[in-house]
C-alpha positions as CSV (number, residue, x, y, z in Angstrom):
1,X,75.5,76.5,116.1
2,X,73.9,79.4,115.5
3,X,74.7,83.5,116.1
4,X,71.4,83.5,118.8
5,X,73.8,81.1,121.0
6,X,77.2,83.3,121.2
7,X,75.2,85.5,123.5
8,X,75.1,88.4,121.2
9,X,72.9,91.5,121.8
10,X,69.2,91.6,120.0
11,X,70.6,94.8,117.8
12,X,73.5,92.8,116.3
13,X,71.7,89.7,115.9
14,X,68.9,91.6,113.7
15,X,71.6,93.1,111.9
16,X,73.3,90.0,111.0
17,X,69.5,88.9,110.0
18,X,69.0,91.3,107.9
19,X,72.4,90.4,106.0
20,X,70.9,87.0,105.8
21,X,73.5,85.1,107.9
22,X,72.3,82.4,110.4
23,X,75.7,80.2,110.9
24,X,78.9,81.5,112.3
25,X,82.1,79.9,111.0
26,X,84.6,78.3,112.8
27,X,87.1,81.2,113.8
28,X,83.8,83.3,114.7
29,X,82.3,80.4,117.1
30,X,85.8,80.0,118.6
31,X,86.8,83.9,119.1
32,X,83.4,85.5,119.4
33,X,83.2,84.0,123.2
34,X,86.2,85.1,124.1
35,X,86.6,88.7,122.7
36,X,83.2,89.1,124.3
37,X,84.6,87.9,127.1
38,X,87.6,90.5,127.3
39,X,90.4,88.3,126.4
40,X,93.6,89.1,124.1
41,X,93.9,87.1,121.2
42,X,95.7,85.8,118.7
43,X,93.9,84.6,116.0
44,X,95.6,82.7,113.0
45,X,93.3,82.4,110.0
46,X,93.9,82.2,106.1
47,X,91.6,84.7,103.8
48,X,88.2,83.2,103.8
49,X,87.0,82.0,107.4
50,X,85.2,84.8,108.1
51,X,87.7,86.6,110.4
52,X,86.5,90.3,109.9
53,X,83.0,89.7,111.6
54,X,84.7,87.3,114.7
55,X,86.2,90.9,115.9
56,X,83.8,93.5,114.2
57,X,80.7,91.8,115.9
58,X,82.0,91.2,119.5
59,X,83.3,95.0,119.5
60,X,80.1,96.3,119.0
61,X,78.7,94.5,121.7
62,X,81.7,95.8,123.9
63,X,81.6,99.4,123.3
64,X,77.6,99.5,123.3
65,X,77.7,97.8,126.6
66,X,80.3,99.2,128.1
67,X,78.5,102.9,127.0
68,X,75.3,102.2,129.2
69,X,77.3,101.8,132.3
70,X,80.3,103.9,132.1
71,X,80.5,107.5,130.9
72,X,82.3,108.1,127.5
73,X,82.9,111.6,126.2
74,X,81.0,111.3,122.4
75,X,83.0,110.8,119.7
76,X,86.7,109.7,121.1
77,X,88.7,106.9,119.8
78,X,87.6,104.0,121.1
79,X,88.7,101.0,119.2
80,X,91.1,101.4,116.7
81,X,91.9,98.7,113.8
82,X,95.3,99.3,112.1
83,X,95.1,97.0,108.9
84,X,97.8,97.1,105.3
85,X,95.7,97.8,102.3
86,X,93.0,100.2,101.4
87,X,90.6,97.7,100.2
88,X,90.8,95.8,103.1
89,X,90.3,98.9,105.1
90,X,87.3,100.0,103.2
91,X,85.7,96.7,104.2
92,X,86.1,96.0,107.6
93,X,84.5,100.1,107.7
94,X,81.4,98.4,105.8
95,X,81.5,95.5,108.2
96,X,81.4,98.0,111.1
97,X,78.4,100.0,109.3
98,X,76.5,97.0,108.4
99,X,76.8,94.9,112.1
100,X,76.7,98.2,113.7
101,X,73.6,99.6,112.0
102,X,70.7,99.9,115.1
103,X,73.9,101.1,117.6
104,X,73.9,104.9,116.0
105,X,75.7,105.8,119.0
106,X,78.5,103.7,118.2
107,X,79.8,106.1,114.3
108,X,83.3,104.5,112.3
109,X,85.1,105.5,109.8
110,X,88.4,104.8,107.4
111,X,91.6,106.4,106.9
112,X,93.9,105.7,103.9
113,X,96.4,107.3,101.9
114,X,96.9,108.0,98.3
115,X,93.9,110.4,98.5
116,X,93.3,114.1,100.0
117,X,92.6,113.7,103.5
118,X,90.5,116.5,104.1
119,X,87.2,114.2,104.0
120,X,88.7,112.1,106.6
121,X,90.0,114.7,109.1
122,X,86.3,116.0,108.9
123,X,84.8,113.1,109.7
124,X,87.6,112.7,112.7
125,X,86.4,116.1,114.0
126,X,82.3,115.3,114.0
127,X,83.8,112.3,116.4
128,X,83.8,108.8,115.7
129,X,84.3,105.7,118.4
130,X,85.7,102.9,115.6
131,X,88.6,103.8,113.6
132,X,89.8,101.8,110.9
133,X,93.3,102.9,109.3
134,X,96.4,102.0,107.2
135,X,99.6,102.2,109.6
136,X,100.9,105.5,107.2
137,X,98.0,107.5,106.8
138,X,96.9,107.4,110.7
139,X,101.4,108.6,111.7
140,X,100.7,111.5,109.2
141,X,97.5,112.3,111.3
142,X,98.5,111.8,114.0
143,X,101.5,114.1,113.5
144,X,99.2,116.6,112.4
145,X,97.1,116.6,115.7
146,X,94.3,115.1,114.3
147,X,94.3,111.3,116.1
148,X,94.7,110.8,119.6
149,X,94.5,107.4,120.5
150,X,94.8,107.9,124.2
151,X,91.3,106.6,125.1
152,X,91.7,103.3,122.9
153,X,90.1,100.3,124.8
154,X,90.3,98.1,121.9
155,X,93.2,97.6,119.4
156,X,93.7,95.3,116.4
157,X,96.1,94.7,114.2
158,X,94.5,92.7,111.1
159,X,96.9,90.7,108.7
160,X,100.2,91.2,110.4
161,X,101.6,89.2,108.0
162,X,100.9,91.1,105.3
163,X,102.1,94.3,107.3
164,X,105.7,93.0,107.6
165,X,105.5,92.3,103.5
166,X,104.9,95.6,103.0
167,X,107.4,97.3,105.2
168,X,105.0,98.7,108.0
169,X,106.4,97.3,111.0
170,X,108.3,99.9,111.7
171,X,105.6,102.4,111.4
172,X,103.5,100.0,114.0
173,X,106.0,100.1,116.1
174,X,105.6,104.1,115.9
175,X,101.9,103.5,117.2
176,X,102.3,101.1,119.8
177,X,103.8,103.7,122.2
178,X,100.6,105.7,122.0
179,X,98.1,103.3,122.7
180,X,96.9,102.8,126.3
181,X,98.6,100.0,128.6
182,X,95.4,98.6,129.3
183,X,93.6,98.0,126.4
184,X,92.2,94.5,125.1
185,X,94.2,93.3,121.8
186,X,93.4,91.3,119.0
187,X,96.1,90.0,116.7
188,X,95.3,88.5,113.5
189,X,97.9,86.6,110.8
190,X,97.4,83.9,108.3
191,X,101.1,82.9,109.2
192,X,103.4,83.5,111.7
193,X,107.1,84.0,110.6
194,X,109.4,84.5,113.5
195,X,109.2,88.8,113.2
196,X,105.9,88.3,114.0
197,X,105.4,86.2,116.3
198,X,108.0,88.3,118.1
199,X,105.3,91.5,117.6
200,X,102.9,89.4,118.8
201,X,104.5,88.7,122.0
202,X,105.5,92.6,122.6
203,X,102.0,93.6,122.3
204,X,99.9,90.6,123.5
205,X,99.3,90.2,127.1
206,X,101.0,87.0,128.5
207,X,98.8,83.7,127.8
208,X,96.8,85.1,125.3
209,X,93.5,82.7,123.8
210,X,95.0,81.5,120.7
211,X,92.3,80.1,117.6
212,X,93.7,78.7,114.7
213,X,91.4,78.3,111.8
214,X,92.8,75.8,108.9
215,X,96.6,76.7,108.3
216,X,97.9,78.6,105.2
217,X,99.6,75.3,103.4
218,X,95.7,74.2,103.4
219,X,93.3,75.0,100.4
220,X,89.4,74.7,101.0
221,X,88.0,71.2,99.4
222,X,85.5,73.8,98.1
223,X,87.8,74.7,95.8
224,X,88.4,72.6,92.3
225,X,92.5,73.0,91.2
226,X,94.0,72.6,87.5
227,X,97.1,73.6,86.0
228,X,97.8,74.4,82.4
229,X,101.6,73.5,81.3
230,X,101.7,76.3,78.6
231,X,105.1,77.7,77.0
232,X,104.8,81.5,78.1
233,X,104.3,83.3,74.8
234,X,100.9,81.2,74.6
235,X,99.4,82.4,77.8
236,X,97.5,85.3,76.7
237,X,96.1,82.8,73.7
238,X,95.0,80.1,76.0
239,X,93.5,83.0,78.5
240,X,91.1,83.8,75.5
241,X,90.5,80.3,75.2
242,X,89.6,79.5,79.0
243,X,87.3,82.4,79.0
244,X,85.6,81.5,75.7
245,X,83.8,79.2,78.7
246,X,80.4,81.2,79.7
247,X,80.0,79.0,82.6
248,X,83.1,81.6,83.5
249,X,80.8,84.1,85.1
250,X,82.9,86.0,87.0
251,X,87.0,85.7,87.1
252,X,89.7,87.1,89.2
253,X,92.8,87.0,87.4
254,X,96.3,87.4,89.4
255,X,99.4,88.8,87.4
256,X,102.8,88.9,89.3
257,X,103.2,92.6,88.1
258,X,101.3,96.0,87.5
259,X,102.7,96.1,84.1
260,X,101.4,92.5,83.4
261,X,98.3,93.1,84.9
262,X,97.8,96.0,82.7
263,X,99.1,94.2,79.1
264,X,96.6,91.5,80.3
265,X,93.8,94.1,80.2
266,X,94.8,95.1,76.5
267,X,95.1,92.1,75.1
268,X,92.0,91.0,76.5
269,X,90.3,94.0,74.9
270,X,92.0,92.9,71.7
271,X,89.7,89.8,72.2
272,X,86.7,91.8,72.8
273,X,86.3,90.5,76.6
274,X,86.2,93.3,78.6
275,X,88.5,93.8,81.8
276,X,89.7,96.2,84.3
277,X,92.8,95.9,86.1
278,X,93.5,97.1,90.0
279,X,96.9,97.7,91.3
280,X,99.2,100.2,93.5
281,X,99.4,102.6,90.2
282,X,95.8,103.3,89.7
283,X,94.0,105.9,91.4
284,X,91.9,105.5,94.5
285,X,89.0,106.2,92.8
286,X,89.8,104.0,89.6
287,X,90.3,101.4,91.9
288,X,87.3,101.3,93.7
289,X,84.9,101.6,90.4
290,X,86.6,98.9,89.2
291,X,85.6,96.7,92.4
292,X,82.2,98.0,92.5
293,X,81.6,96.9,88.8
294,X,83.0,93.4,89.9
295,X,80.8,93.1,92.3
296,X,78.0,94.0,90.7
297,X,78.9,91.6,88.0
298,X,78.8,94.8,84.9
299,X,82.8,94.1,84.4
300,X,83.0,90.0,84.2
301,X,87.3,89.8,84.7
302,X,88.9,91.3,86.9
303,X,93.0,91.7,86.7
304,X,95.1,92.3,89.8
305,X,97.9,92.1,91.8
306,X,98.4,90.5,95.0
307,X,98.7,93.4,97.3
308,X,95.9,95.1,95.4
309,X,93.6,92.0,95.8
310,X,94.3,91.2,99.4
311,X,91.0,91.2,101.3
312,X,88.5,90.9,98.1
313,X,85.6,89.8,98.7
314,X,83.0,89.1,96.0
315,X,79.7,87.1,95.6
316,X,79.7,84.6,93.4
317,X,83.3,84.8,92.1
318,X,83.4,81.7,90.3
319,X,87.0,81.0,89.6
320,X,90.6,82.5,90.4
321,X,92.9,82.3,87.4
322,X,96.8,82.4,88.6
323,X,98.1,83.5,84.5
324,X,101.3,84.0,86.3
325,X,102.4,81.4,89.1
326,X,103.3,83.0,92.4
327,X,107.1,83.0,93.6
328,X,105.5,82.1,97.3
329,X,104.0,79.7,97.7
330,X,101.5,80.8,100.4
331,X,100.3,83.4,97.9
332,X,99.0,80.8,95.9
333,X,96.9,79.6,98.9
334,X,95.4,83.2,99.6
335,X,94.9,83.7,95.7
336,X,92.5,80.9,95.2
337,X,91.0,81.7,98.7
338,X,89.0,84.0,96.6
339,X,86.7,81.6,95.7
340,X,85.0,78.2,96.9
341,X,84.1,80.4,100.0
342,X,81.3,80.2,102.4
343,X,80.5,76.7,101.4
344,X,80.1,77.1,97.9
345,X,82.1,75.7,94.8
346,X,84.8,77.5,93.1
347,X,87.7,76.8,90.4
348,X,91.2,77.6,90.5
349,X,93.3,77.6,87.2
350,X,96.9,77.7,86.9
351,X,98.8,79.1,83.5
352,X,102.4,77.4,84.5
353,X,105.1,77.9,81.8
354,X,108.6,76.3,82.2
355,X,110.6,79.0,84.4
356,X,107.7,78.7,86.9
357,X,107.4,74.9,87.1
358,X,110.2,75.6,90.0
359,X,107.4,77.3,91.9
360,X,104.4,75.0,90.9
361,X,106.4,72.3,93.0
362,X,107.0,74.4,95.8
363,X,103.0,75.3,96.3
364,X,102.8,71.3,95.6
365,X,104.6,70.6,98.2
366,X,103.0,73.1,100.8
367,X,99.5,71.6,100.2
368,X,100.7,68.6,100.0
369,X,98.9,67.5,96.7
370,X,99.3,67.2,93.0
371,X,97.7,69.9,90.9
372,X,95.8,68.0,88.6
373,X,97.1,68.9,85.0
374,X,95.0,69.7,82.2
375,X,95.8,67.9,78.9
376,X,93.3,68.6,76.2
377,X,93.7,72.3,75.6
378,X,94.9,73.8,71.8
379,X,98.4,74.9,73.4
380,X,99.6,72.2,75.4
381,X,103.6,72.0,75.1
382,X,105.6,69.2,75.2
383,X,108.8,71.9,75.9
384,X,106.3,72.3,79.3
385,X,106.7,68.8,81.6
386,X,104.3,68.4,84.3
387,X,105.5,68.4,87.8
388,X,105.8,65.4,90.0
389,X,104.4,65.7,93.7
390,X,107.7,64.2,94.9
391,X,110.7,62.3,92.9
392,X,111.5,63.5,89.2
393,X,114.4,65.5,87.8
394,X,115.5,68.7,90.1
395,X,114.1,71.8,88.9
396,X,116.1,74.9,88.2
397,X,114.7,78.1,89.1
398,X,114.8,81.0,87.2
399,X,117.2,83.6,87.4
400,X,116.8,87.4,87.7
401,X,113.6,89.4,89.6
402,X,111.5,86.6,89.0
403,X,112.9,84.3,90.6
404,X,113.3,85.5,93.9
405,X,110.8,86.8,96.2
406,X,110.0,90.1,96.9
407,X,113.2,92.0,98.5
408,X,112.8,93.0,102.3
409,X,111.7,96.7,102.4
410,X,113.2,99.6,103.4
411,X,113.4,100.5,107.0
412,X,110.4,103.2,107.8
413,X,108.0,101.3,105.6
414,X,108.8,102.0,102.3
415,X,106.0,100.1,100.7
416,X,103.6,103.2,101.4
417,X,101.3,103.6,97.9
418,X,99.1,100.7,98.7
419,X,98.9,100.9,102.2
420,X,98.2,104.9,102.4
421,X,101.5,105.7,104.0
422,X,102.8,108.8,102.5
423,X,102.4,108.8,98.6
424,X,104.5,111.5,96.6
425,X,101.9,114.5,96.9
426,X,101.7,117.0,93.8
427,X,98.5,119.5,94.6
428,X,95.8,119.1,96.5
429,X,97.3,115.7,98.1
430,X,97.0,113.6,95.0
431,X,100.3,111.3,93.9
432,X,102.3,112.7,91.6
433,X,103.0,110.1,88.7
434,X,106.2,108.4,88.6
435,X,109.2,109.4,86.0
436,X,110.0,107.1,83.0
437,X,112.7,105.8,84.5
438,X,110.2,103.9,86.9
439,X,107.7,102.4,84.1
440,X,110.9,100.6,82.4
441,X,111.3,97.8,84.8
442,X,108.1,96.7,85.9
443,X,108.7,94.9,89.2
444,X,107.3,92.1,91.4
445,X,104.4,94.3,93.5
446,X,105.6,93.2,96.9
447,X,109.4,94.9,96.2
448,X,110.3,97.9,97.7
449,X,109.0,99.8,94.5
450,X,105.7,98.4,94.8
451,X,102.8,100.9,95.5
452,X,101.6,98.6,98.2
453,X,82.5,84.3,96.3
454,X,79.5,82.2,95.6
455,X,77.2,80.7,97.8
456,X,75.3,77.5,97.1
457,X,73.0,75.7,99.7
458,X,72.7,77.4,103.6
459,X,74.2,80.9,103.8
460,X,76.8,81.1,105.9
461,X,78.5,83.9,107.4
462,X,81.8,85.3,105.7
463,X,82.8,88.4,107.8
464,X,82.6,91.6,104.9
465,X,79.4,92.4,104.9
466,X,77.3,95.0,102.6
467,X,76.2,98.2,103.2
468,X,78.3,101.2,104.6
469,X,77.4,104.9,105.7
């Protein structure tokens, strides 16, 4: 199938030429019909399948038809797309701009937090029919008088999931009541724990079209998997060592914490391979140079957090390196979603010392595979014993932080740095650091205390697009 067969609208489709995409995937042939259509969904889809562009592309066909035949005062809210992270904010806003280029009629933009807003309440005056927020920043606008969202035809809520990690549900639930009854609603998780399937019903019109794109306990075949049994004082030796590989053209590497993403950084300098680490401490602006040198392939490894990663998208990422092992296990799968995407190859690495082998078997036995384990490397361990896919000695997890996942947040949505809730402001709206006493513990990022792909062969379509305005 192609996009010239989901009935889309000669401006779109030359927009989606010129970004050099012919093939839809699977959750965009499935939900692209029925958006279009004006049906509710709820769509359930792992990091990777291309879910940005199966809503961004039908809503610009919606609100450019629906334009010609009804009349719209310029520049209200007409779609709104409430989403957790900054990053992933800033991309579905290029997706808009790219899809969107030849409907100039049809103007977005992002809010976010952790930065002055006075940019983005300017741009909210000149008018704009697409706005893309994180749930904190849009209350304190909307508190403020700058957001009404009483003309809103079109509401989604992108990576619930995610939300209820981060302690925003209780701000959606803030923003629900101002939204229109009648309005079409697209609902977007990679899982569905029982909280949210509840939201989903509370918002959802009854018998909404459901699409389910590959499950969260799956990992694409695109993607190769190793695992290292190291002992843990040896990781940031054998790090070096993987990325003496030049093959290793480009590397995302996930640390558990901001303060191990950061000592990864420096001892990677040490090793003169240079690196730059994102996470909920660094600065908006630190954040997105960082990015933008990934991408364009200047800065070769990139460190990060979870939170601070979610909704990366990068050409030609070659391989995902986990130095720490994820508590859950389903942040494993999103991790290495990173790569192998669109079709093309990718490699995912695994450092795995003894107090994580508890949580190698648990991502083992979601996928429903043994990791493959590398045995010719210069610090192999025999202190380190592989883990079985099923049978073997029990496994005893570790004890402290560590070893239990991240602790339900606050009521109010605590969890506001990374999400652009309401940071700590000093002057002119920029976060005021944090006292000692918060540096001395470095926790798991999803706590409370947290501050929030190649292509080989046919190119098919991902859903993040290039280009913004």
């Amino acid at each position: 199938m192609s996009f010239d067969e989901l009935n889309l609208i000669d401006p779109i489709l030359g927009a989606l030429r010129e970004e050099g995409y012919t093939t839809p995937t699977p959750i965009q042939q499935q939900a692209i019909p029925q958006v279009l259509e004006g049906h509710d969904l709820l769509g359930i889809a792992q990091t990777g399948t291309g879910k940005t562009a199966a809503f961004t592309v039908p809503i610009l066909q919606i609100l450019h038809q629906t334009a010609q035949v009804e009349r719209h005062a310029p520049g209200r809210i007409r779609c709104l797309v409430l989403t957790p992270t900054r990053e992933l904010a800033i991309q579905i806003g290029e997706s808009f701009a790219a899809y969107g280029r030849h409907l100039p009629k049809l103007r977005s933009t992002v809010v976010f937090g952790g930065v002055g807003q006075h940019p983005q309440v300017q741009a909210l005056k000149r008018g704009v029919e697409v706005l893309i927020a994180t749930p904190g920043r849009l209350l304190d606008l909307m508190n403020q008088g700058f957001i009404d969202l009483r003309n809103v035809e079109i509401f989604v809520l992108d990576e619930a999931d995610r939300m209820l990690d981060m302690g925003f549900i209780h701000d959606i639930k803030r923003i629900l009541p101002k939204l229109p009854t009648r309005r079409q609603t697209l609902f977007f998780s990679a899982t569905m724990p029982g909280q949210i399937q509840e939201l989903a019903n509370s918002i959802l019109r009854p018998n909404p079209v459901k699409v389910t794109v590959t499950p969260v306990s799956s990992t694409a075949d695109t993607v190769t998997q190793a695992v290292y049994m190291v002992e843990k004082n040896d990781k940031p030796a054998l790090l070096e060592h993987v990325l003496s590989d030049k093959n290793i053209r480009r590397v995302l590497v996930f640390t558990r914490t901001k303060h191990g993403a950061d000592k990864v950084v420096r001892t990677l300098a040490k090793a003169e391979i240079p690196a730059e680490a994102i996470h909920g401490n660094k600065s908006q602006n630190h954040r997105q140079r960082a990015l933008s040198n990934f991408k364009a392939g200047t800065t070769r490894v990139l460190v990060a957090t979870d939170i601070a990663a979610r909704g990366i998208d990068v050409d030609e990422l070659t391989h995902v390196i986990n130095y720490e092992i994820p508590n859950e296990p389903e942040t494993y799968v999103h991790r290495i979603g990173r790569t192998g995407r669109a079709g093309a190859d990718g490699t995912a690495l695994s450092f795995c010392d003894d107090e994580e082998r508890a949580y190698l078997q648990d991502i083992q036995k979601l996928i429903r595979r043994q990791v493959p384990v590398v045995q010719s490397h210069p610090y192999t361990s025999s202190q380190v014993a592989p883990v079985p896919l099923s049978g073997g000695p029990a496994i005893k997890r570790p004890k402290g932080p560590a070893g239990r996942p991240p602790r339900a947040p606050q009521a109010g949505g605590q969890n506001r740095a990374e999400g652009g809730g309401r940071p700590p402001q000093g002057r002119g709206g920029e976060q005021r650091p944090r006292g000692a006493n918060h540096a001395a513990a470095p926790r798991p990022e999803g706590t409370a205390s947290a501050g929030g792909s190649g292509r080989s062969g046919q190119r098919r379509f991902r859903g993040n697009g290039g280009g913004s305005r």
